[in-house]
N, CA, C and O of each residue as an XYZ file, in Angstrom:
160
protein
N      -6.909    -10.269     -7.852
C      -6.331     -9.791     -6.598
C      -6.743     -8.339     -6.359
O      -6.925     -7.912     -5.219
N      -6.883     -7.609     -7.426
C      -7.375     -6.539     -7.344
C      -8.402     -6.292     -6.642
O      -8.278     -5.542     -5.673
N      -9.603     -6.835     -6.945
C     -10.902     -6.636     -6.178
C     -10.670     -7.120     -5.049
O     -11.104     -6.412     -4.140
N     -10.043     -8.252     -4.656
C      -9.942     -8.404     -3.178
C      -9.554     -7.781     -2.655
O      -9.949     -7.632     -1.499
N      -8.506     -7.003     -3.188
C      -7.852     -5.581     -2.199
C      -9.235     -4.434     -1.949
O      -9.556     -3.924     -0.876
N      -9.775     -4.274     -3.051
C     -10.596     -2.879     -2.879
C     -11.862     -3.753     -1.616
O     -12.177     -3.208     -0.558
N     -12.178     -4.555     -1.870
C     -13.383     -5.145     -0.653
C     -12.632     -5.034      0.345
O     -13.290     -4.342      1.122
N     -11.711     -5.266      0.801
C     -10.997     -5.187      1.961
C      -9.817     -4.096      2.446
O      -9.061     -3.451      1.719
N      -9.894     -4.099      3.698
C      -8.662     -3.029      4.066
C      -7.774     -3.492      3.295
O      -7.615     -4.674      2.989
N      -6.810     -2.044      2.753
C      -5.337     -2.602      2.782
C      -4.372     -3.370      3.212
O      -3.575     -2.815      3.968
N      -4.162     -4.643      2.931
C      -3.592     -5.710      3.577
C      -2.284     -4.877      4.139
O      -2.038     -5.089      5.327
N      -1.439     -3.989      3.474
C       0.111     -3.712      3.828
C      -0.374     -3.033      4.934
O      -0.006     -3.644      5.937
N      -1.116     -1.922      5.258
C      -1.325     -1.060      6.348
C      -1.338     -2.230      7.408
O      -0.327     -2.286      8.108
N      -2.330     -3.182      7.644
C      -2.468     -4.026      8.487
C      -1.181     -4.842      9.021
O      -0.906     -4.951     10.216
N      -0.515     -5.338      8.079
C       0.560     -6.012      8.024
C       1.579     -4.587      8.858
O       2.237     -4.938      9.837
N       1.631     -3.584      8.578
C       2.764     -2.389      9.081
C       2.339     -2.337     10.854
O       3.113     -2.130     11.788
N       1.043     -2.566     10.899
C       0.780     -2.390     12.652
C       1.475     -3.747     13.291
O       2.363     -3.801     14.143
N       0.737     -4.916     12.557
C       0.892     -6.226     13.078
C       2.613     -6.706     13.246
O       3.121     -7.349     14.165
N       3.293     -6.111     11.954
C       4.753     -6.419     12.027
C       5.261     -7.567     11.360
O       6.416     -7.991     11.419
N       4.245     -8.062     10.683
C       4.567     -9.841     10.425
C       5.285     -9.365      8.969
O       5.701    -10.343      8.348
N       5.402     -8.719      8.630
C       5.904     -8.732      6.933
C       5.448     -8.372      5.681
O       4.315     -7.891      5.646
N       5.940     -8.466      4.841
C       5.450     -8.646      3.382
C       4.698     -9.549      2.877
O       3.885     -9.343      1.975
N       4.940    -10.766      3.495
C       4.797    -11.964      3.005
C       3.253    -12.545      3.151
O       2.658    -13.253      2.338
N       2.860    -12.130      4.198
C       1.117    -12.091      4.429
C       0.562    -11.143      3.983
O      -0.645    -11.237      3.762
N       1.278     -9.887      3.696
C       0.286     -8.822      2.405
C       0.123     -9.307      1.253
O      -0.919     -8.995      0.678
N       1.217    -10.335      0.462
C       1.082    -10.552     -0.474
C       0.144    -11.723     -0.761
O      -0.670    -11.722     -1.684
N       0.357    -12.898      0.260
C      -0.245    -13.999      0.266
C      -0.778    -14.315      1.249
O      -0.124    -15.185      1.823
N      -1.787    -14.007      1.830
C      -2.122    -14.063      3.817
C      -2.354    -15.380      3.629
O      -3.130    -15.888      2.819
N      -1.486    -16.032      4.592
C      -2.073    -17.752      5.141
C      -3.475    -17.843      5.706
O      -4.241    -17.002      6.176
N      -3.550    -19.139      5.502
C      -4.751    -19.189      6.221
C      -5.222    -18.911      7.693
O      -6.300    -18.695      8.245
N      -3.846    -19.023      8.085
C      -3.899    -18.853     10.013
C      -4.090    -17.098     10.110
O      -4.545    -16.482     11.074
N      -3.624    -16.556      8.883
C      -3.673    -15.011      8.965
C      -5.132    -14.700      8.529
O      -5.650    -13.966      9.370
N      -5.774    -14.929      7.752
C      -7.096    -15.075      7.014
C      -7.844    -15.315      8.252
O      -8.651    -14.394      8.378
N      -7.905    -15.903      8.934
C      -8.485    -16.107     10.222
C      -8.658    -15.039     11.226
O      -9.753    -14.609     11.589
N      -7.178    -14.524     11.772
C      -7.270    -13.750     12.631
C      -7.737    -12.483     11.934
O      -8.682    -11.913     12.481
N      -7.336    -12.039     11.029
C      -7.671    -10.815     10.539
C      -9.172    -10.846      9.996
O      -9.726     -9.812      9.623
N      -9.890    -12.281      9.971
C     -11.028    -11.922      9.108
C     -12.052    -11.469     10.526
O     -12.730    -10.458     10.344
N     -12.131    -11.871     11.326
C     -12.557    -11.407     12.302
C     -12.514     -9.877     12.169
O     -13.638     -9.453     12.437
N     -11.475     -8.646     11.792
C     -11.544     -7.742     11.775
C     -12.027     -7.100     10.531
O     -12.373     -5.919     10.552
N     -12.080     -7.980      9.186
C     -13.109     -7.574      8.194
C     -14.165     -7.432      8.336
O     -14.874     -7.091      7.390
């Protein structure tokens, strides 16, 4: 999980704009993996 964090933005920052929670920083669904990968 580690390296996936450092390749990618900080999931929590993202999650703090978006509003959705904790719960997709910790484990992003796939419907979240989606929208956000577009912004990776």
């Amino acid at each position: 999980m580690g390296q996936h964090e450092h390749q990618n933005p900080t999931p929590t920052y993202l999650n703090r704009e978006k509003g959705s929670g904790p719960s997709p920083s910790a484990k992003p669904p796939r419907a979240v993996q989606r929208a956000s990968g577009a912004q990776w």
